[in-house]
NUMIDREN-570308 format. One record per residue: residue in one letter; residue number from 1; x, y, z of N, C-alpha, C in turn. Coordinates in steps of 0.2 Angstrom, whole numbers, plus 5000, padded with zeros to 4 digits. Example, Ala and Ser with C-alpha at 12.3 -4.5 7.8 and 13.67 -1.06 7.14 Angstrom:
NUMIDREN-570308
  residuo  num  n.east  n.north  n.up  ca.east  ca.north  ca.up  c.east  c.north  c.up
        A    1    5066     4972  5039     5062      4978   5039    5066     4984  5039
        S    2    5064     4989  5035     5068      4995   5036    5064     5000  5039
***
This chain:
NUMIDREN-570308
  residuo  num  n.east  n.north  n.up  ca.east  ca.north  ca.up  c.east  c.north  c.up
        X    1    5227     5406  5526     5224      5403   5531    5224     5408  5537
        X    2    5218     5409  5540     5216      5414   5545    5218     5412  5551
        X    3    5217     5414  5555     5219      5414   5564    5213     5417  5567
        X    4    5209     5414  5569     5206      5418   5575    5208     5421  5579
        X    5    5207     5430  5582     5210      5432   5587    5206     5430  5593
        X    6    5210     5429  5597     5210      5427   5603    5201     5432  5607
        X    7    5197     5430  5611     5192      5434   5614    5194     5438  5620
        X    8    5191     5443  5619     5195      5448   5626    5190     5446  5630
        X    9    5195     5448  5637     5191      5443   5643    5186     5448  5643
        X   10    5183     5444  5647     5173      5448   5649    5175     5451  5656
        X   11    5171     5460  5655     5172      5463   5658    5168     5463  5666
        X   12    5167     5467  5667     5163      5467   5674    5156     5463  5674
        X   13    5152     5466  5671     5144      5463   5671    5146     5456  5669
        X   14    5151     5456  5663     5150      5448   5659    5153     5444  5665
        X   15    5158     5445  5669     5161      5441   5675    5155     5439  5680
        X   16    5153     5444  5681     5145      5442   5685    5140     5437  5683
        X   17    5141     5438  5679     5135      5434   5674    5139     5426  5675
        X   18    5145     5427  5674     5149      5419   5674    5149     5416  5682
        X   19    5148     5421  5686     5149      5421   5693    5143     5417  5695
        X   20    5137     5419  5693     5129      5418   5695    5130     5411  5696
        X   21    5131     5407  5690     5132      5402   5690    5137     5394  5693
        X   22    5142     5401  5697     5148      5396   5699    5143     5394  5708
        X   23    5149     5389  5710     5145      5386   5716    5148     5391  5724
        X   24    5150     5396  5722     5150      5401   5727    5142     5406  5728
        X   25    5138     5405  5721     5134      5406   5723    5129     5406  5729
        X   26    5128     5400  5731     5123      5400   5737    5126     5406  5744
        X   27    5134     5404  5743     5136      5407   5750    5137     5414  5749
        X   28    5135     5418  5742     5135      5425   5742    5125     5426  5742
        X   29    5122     5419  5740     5114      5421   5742    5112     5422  5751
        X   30    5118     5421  5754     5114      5419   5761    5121     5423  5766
        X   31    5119     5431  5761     5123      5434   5766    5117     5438  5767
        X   32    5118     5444  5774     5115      5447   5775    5117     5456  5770
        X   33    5114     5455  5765     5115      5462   5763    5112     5469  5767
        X   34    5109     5469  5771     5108      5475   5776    5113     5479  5778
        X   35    5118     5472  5780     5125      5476   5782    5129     5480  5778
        X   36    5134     5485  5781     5137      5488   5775    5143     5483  5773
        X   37    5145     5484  5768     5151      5480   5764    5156     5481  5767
        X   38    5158     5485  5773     5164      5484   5777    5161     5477  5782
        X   39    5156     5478  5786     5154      5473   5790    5154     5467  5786
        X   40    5154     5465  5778     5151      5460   5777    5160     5459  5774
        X   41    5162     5464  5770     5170      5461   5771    5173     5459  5777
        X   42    5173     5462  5782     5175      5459   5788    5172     5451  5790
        X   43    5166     5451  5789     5164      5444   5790    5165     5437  5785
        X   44    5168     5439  5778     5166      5435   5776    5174     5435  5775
        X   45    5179     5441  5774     5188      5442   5773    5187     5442  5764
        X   46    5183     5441  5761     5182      5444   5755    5185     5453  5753
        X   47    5186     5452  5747     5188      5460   5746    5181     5465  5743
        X   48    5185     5471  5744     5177      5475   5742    5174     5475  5739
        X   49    5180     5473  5730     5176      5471   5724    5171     5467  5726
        X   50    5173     5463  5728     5171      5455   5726    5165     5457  5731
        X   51    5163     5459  5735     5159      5460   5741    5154     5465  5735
        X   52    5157     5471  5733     5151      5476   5729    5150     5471  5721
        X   53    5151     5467  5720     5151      5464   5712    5143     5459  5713
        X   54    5145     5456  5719     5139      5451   5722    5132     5454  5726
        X   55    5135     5461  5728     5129      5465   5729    5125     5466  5725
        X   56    5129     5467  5719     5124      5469   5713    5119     5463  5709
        X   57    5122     5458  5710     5121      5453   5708    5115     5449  5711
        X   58    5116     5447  5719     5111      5445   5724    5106     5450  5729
        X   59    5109     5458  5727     5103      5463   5730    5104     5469  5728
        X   60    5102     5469  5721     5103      5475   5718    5100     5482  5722
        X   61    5094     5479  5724     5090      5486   5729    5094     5488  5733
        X   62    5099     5485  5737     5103      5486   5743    5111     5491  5740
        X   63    5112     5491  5736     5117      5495   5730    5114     5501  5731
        X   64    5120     5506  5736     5118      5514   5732    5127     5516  5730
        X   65    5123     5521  5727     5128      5525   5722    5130     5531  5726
        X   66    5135     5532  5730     5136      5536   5734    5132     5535  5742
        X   67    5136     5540  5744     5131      5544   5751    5127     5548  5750
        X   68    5123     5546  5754     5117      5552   5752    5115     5555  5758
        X   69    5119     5561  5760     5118      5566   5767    5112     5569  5767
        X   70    5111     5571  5773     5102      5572   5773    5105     5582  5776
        X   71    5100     5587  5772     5100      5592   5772    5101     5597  5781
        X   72    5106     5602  5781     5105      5603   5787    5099     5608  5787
        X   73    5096     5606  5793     5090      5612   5792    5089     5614  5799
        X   74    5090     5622  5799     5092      5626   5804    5090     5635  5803
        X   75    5089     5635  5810     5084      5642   5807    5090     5648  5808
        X   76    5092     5648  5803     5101      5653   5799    5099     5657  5803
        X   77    5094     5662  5800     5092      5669   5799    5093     5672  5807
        X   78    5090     5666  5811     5087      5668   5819    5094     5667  5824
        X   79    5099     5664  5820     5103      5660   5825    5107     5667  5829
        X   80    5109     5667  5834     5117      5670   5839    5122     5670  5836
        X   81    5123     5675  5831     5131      5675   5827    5133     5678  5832
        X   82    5133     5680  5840     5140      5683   5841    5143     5676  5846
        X   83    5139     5670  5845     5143      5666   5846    5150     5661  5840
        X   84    5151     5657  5844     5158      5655   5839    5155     5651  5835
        X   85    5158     5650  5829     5156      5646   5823    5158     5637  5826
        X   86    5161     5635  5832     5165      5629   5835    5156     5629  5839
        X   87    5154     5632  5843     5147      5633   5847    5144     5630  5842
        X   88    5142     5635  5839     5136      5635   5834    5135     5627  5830
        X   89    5140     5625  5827     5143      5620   5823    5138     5614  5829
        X   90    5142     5614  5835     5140      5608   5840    5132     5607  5842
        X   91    5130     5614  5843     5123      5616   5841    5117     5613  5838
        X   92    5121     5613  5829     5115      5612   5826    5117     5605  5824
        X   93    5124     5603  5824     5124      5596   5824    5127     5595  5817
        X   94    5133     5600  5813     5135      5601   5807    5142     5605  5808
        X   95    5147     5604  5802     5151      5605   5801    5154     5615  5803
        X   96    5160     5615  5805     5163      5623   5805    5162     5625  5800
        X   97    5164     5623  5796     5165      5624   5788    5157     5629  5785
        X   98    5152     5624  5787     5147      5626   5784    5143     5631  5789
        X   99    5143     5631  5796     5143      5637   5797    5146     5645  5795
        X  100    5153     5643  5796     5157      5648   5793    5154     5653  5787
        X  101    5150     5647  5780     5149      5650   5774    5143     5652  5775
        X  102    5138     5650  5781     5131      5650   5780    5130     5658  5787
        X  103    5139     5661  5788     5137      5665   5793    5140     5671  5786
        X  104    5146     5671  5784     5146      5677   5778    5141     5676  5772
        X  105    5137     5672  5773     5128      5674   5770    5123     5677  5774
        X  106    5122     5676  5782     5115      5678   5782    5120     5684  5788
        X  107    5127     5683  5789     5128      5690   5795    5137     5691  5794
        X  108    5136     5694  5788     5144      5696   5785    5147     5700  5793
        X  109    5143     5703  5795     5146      5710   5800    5149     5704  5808
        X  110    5148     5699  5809     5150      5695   5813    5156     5692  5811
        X  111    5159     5692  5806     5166      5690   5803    5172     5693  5808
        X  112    5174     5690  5813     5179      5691   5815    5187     5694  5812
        X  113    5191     5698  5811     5196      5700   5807    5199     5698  5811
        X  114    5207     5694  5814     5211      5696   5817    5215     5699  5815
        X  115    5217     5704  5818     5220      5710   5818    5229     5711  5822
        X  116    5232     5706  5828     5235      5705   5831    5242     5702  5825
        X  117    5237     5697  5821     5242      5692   5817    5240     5694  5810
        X  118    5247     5695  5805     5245      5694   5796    5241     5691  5797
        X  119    5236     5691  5790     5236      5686   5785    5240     5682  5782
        X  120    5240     5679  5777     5243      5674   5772    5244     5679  5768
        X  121    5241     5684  5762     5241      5687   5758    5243     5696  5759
        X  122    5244     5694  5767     5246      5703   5770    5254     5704  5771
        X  123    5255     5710  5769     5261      5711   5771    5265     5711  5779
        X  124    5272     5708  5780     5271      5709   5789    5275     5716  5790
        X  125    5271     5720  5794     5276      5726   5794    5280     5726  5802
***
């Protein structure tokens, strides 16, 4: 005599799909999906899952995958490197960081050395 093995639970998509049909549905069709899913967690006190599970579900369009940061565009070449990479940063409206990388590209000889304090890798004499 055989035994049936038991059915593994249904995963993500197949939950959705069981979900579509329960009667929370209307009051996930008549959320505002513009907002982001912290506003609509906050508004509704649902969790994130459950908030992105239904986004998929009731506004797939409104689903992105990631951030999507928009390009900095700034005229490198022409900038005032003997200003500070903290200036400059507030400037163009962009991080120190990528100043700093986008200043040992287009102006290595602006690199400030302190000479006062080691380095990390220097010996102290």
């Amino acid at each position: 005599m055989k035994t049936a093995a038991p059915k593994p639970a249904p995963s993500g998509m197949a939950k959705a799909k069981v979900r579509r049909n329960s009667k929370t549905s209307a009051f996930w069709a008549g959320q505002n999906w513009a907002l982001t899913t912290a506003e609509i967690m906050r508004a509704t006190g649902k969790s994130k899952s459950a908030v992105r599970l239904n986004r998929l579900i009731h506004a797939p369009e409104t689903h992105r995958k990631g951030k999507s940061s928009k390009p900095i565009v700034a005229p490198w070449k022409t900038l005032d490197w003997s200003r500070t990479s903290v200036s400059l940063a507030s400037a163009i409206g962009c991080c120190t960081k990528t100043v700093r990388r986008r200043r040992r590209l287009y102006a290595p000889k602006t690199i400030r050395v302190r000479v006062d304090k080691p380095g990390r890798y220097q010996k102290k004499s």
